[in-house]
N, C-alpha and C positions, 0 to 999 in steps of 0.2 A: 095696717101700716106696712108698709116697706124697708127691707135694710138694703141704705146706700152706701157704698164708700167709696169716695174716689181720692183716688193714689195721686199722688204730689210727685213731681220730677224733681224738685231740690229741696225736700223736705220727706226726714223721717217721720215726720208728726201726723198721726192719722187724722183723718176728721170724723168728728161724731156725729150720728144724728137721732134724734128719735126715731125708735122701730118699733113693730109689734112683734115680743117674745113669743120662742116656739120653740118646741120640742120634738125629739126623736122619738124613734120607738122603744128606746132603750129608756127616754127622760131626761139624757142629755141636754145640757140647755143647747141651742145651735145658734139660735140667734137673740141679741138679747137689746132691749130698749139702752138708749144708753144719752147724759144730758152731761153733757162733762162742762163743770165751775171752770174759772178760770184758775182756781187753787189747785184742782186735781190736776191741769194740763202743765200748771209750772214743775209740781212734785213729777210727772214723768218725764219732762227736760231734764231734769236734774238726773232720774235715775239713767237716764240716756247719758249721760254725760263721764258718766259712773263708770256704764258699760262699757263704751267705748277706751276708756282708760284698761281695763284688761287684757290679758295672752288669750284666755279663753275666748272660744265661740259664747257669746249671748244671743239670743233670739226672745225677741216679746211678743206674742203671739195672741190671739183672743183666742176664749175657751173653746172656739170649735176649728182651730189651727192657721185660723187665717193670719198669715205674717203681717206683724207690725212694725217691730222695730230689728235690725241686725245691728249687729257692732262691726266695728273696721277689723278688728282681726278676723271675722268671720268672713267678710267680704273678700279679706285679700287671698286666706285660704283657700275659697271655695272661686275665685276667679270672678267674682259679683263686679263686675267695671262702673255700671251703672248703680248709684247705691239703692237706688228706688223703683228697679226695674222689676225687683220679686215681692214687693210689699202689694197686700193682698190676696197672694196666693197661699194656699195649704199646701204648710210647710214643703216649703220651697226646698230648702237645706239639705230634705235627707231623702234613700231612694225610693223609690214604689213601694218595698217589699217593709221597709222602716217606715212608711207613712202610715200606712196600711196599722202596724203592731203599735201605733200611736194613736190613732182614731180606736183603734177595737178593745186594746188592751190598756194602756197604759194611762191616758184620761178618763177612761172608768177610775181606775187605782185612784190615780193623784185628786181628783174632787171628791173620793171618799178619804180619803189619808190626807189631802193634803200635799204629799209630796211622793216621789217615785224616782228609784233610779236604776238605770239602767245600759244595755250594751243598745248601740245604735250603729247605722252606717251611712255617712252622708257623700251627696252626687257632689262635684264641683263643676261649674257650667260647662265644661269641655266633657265631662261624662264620667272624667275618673271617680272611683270609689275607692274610698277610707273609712275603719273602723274609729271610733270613738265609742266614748262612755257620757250618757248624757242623764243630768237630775231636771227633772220636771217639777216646778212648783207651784200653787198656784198664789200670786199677790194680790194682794186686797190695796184697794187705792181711796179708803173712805166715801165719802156719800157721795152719790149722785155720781162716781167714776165707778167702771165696770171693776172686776177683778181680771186678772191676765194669767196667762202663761208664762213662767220665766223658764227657761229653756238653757242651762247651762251647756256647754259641750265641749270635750277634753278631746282632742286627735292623739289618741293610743297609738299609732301605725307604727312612727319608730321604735315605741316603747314593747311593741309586741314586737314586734322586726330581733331588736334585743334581745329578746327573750325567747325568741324560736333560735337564734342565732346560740343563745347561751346555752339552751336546752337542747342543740346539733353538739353542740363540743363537748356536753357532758356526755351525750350518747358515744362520740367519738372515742371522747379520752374512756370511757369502759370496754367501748369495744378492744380498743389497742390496751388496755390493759387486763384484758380477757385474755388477749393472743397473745402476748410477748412472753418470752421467754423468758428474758428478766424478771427480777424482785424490785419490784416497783412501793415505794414506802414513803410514806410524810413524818418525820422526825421532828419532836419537840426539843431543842437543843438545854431551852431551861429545865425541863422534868427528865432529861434524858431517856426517854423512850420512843417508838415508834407508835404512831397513833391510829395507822392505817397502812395494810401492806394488800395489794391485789392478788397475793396468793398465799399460800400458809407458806410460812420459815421452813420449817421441818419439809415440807413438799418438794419447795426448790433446793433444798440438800440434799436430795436423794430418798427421802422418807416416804411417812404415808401423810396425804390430805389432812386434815381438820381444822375444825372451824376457827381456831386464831386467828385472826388480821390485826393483832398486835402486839408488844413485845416490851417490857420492864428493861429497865435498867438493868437490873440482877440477872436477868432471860439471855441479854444481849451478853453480858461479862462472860456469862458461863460459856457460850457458843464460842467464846473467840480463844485462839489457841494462845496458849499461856508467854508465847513470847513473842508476842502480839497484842498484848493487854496492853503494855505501855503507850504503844502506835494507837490504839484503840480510846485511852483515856484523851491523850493529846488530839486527834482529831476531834473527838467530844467537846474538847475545850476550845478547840479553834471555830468550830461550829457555831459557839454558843457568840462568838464574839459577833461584831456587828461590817460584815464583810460586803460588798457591792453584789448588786444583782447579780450582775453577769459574771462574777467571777465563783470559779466550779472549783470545790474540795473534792478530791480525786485520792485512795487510798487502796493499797491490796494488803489481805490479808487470809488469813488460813479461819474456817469455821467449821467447829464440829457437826456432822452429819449422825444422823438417830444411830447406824451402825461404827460409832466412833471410829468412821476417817474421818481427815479431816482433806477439807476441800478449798480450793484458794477461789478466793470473790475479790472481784473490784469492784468498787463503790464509787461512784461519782454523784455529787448533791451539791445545789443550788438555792439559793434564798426562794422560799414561795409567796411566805407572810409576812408581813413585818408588822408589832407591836407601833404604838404610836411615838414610843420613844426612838424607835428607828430600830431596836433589836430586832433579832429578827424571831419570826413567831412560829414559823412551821420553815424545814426543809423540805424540799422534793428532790430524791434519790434515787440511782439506779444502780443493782448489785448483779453482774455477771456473774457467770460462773467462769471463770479461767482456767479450769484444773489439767484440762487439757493442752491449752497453750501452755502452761506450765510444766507440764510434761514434757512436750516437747522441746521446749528451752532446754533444760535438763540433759535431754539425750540429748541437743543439736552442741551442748556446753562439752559435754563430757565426748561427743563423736571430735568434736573440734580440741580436745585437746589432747586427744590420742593422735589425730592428726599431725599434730602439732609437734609432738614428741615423737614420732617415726620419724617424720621431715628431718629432724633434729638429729634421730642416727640416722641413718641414710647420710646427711651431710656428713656426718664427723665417717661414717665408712667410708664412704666416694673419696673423702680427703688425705685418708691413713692409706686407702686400695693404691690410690695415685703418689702416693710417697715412696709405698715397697716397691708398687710396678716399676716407676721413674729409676728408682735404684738400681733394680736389677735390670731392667729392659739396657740400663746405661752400661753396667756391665759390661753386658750381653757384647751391646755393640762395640763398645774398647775394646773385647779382644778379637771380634771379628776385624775391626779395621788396624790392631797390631797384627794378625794371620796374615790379613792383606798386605802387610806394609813390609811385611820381614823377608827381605830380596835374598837371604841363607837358604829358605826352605823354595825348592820347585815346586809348584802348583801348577797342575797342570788344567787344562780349560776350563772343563767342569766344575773343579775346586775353588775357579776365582769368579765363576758364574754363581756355584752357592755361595759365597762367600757375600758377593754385592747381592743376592737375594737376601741374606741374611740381614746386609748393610741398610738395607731398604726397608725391608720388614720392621726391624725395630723404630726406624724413622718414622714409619707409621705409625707406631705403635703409639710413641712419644709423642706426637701431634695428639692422639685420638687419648691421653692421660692429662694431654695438656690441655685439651675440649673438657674433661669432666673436672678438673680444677678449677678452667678459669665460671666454669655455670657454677662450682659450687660458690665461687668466692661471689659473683653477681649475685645469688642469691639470697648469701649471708650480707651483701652491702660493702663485700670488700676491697672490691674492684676499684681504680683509683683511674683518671679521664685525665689527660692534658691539651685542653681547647686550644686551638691553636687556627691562625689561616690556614689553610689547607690548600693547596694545587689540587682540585678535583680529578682533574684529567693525567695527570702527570700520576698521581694514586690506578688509574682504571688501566693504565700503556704497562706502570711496572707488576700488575698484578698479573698481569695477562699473559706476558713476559716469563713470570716467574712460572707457568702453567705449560711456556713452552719448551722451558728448559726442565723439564721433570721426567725422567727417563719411565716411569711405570703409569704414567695415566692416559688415559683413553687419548687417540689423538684426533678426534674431531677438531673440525676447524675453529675457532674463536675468530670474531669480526671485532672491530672495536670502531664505534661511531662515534666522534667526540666534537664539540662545539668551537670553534676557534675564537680565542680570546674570553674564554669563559673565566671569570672570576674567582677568586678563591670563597672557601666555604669557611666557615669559623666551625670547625669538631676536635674530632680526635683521630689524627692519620691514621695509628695503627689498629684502631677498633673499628675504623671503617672499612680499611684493607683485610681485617681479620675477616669479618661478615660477607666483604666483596666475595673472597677465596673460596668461603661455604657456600655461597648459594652456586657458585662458576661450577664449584666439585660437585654439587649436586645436579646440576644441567647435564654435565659430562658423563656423570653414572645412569643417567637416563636417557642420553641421545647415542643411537649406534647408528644414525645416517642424518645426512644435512649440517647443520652447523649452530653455533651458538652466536649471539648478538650480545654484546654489549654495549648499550649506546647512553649518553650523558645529555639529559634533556634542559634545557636554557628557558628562562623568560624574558624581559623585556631587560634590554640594557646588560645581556650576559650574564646574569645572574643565574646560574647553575639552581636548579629546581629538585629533579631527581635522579636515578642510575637503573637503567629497566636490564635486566637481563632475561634474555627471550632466550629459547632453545626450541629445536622440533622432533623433541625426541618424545618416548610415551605419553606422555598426558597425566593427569593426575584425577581420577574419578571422582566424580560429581561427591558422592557421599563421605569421602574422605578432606573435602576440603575445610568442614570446620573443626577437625583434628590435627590437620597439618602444620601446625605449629608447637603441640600439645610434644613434651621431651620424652622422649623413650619410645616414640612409635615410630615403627620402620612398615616398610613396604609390606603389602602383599606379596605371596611369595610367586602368583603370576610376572609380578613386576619384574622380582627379585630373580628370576631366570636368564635378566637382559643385563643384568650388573656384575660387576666382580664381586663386590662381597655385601651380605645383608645392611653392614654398619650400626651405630649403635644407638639412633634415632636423636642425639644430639644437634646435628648440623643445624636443619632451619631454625629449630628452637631457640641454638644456641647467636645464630646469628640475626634475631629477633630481638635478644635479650641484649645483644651488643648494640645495637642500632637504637635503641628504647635509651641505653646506658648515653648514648652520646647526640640525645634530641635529634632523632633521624625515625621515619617509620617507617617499617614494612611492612608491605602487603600482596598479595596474590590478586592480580593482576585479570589474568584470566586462563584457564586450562580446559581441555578436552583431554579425551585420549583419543590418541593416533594424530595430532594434531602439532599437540606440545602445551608448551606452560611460559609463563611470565610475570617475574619479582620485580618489584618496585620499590626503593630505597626514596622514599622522600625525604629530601636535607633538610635541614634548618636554616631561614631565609633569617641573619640578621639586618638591622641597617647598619652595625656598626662595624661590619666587618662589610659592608657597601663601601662604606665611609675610609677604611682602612685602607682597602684594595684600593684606593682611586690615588690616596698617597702612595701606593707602595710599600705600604707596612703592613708586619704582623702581629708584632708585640712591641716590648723596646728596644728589641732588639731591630726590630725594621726587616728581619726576614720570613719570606711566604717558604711556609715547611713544604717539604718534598718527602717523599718516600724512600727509602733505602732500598733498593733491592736486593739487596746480599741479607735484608733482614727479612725476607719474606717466607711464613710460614703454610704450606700445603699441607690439607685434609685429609 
């Protein structure tokens, strides 16, 4: 006899026929006679019916692997389009290398056992390969029906995927907690102890190694410095409470190390676990060491308040030096200008040459005590601004003015370039006249040929912008330029060969701080040496003093302030 089978295009239903039984050389049945009732063919609809309801791969197979029956999740897994396209083949489902440990190994097993199970790998008609876990059984179908293969199959892929996936992050999470520096620890917030720390406690406080990776209640108390226990119990309690994932309990404190210092840690811990009631079940924590940074606070606290307190006398000296000087400088000069004035006594040339050097000296004097009053009182906040419209330009003619009526200062030229019809500014006339005079005085002590520029820069609609004062005198060297505003620094003393006197490194400083006091900025422009230099006074652009000037008014009173020049103060 002969085994026939032929495969059905819309039908999983085999068809049987009689054959003559034969065997392998193994004893394997291979091929087997087979007379199927029409009760055995219903009981396998039925179980077909079964199978197809399942997630799992199913396969029915006859004892020597030839496919009978697949199920629709199998099909759709493995890409089967046609459902009857692999029926009769050996085992279709899985790869050469898994066909192969199924004929050799596995159907020996399972027709002495009965059942088998196992790791497997099946093709999907495009070619891909997937792990799975498949039980092999064999079904008995009662008389006159053969017995079969049932063939369960599980696709493992994502669930190993998982689990190589899970078993990267643990490798991770140890490596990273091999290497960090931190005290890395899982905290029972109900037992209050720690239950797992990646390094020994005593190690990371400066000690030696040993085997601990966990820590008692009692362990932890002792370690924390005694006025720190409180901060210690309360965080314990707020731990315990049932706080959101994402939100991190963050705490420092001071812990004893094995050579009793003590050393400041920050803690930071996060929910890990949570019990079912929603408590939570484990913290995961991480303890710095700060001791360092903490040190340094300390000195940066205690540098800063030494600071703090020179600044402090320094002010109150600056303010009492310029009380006695003003006194006496004032003196000084009442009687040199009663000397001068008393037409009884003859003075002859000389006498009334020193006499106006005298007159003059002390003039200076009194400016350069009135420069360290008014920086100390800006410094202290006590400097008082009356914002006002301002005449820009009428401010830059009388300053200039007052520079050429000054019998002792350099007499380089001054230009003055000014905008017609330029707007009023809303500041403070005299603190901007004050700052004007500094930076001109400083131009002048620096320039011994060429000239100085003052020119008043406009934008749209005559709106007064800024006030550049240019000169071409020295230059001011590349490396001194982010010190030059810094108070109490003067010149080099190559500079200071082309000047009358060194001065007392107030001036830009001070008229920096005046221009800052009245919403104006200035800044350094640009400089060389041999070339020159150039300050720039940026104003303060309001709209409502736009709005003001277009009526003609300044305040309530409706007048645009001017400058005085009989009140004008030189450097």
């Amino acid at each position: 006899m002969t085994h026939h089978t032929t495969t059905r295009r819309h039908s999983a239903t085999p068809a049987y026929v009689p054959v003559q039984p034969a065997h392998d050389t193994r004893g394997t049945p291979a091929i087997l006679a087979v007379h199927t009732p029409p009760n055995g063919m219903r009981e396998l609809h039925e179980s077909f019916a079964v199978y197809d309801a399942m997630s799992d791969i199913v396969c029915v197979t006859s004892l020597d692997g030839t496919l009978r029956f697949l199920n629709s999740a199998g099909r759709d897994l493995l890409g089967f389009a046609d459902e009857d396209a692999r029926i009769g083949c050996i085992f279709p489902t899985h790869t050469f290398a898994a066909r192969e440990l199924l004929l050799d190994e596995v159907l020996p097993a399972v027709l002495r056992h009965g059942k088998s199970v196992c790791d497997t790998a099946l093709q999907t008609a495009d070619g891909r390969i997937f792990p799975a876990v498949q039980t092999v059984l064999v079904t008995p179908h009662g008389a006159g029906v053969p017995p079969t293969l049932t063939i369960v199959i599980r696709n493992v892929g994502i669930e190993r995927q998982a689990s190589a996936r899970l078993v990267e992050s643990q490798r991770l999470f140890e490596a990273i907690a091999r290497s960090s520096p931190d005290l890395m620890y899982l905290y029972d917030p109900i037992d209050e102890r720690i239950v797992w720390m990646n390094r020994c406690a005593h190690a990371f406080l400066g000690g030696m190694e040993c085997d601990g990776r966990t820590l008692t209640r009692r362990e932890m108390f002792r370690l924390v410095h005694p006025d720190e226990r409180m901060l210690f119990r309360a965080s314990a309690r707020r731990m315990a409470a049932a706080y959101g994932d994402s939100e991190m309990l963050s705490s420092e404190l001071r812990l004893r190390s094995r050579g009793g210092t003590w050393r400041w840690i920050h803690t930071r811990a996060s929910v890990f676990s949570r019990r079912e009631t929603g408590a939570p079940l484990l913290l995961l924590g991480i303890a710095t060491d700060i001791t360092a940074r903490k040190k340094l606070e300390h000195r940066s606290l205690a540098d800063r308040t030494a600071s703090e307190r020179a600044n402090r006398q320094k002010t109150e000296f600056l303010s009492r030096l310029g009380s006695e000087f003003r006194t006496s400088v004032n003196a000084i000069a009442g009687l040199a200008a009663e000397i001068r004035a008393d037409r009884d006594q003859c003075h002859t040339l000389r006498e009334r040459d020193l006499l106006d050097q005298v007159t003059g000296r002390t003039a200076q004097m009194l400016f350069t005590i009135s420069d360290l009053q008014d920086f100390t009182r800006i410094e202290n906040g006590e400097m008082t601004i009356t914002p006002r419209l301002v005449d820009v330009a009428l401010v830059i003619r009388h300053t200039v003015a007052s520079f050429e009526r000054h019998p002792t200062l350099p007499r380089s030229p001054i230009r003055v370039e000014l905008a017609a019809n330029a707007l009023p500014v809303l500041t403070d006339a005299g603190r901007l006249r004050h700052a004007l005079t500094h930076l001109i005085t400083n131009a002048l002590d620096f320039t011994t040929s060429g000239a100085i520029t003052v020119r008043l820069l406009t934008g749209d609609e005559s709106v007064p912008l800024a006030i550049e004062i240019r000169d071409t005198g020295l230059g001011i060297p590349r490396e001194r330029h982010e010190r030059l505003f810094v108070p109490f620094e003067v010149a080099e003393q190559p500079m200071l060969l082309e000047r009358r006197t060194a001065g007392t490194g107030l001036g830009l400083a001070l008229a920096r701080a005046l221009c800052e006091l009245i919403g104006c900025t200035l800044t350094l422009v640009r400089s060389a040496e041999g070339i020159g230099t150039t300050f720039r006074i940026t104003l303060p652009v309001h709209t409502r003093s736009a709005e003001l000037a277009a009526l003609g008014m300044s305040d309530v009173s409706g007048r645009v302030c001017t400058p005085d020049p009989c009140t004008e103060r030189i450097a």
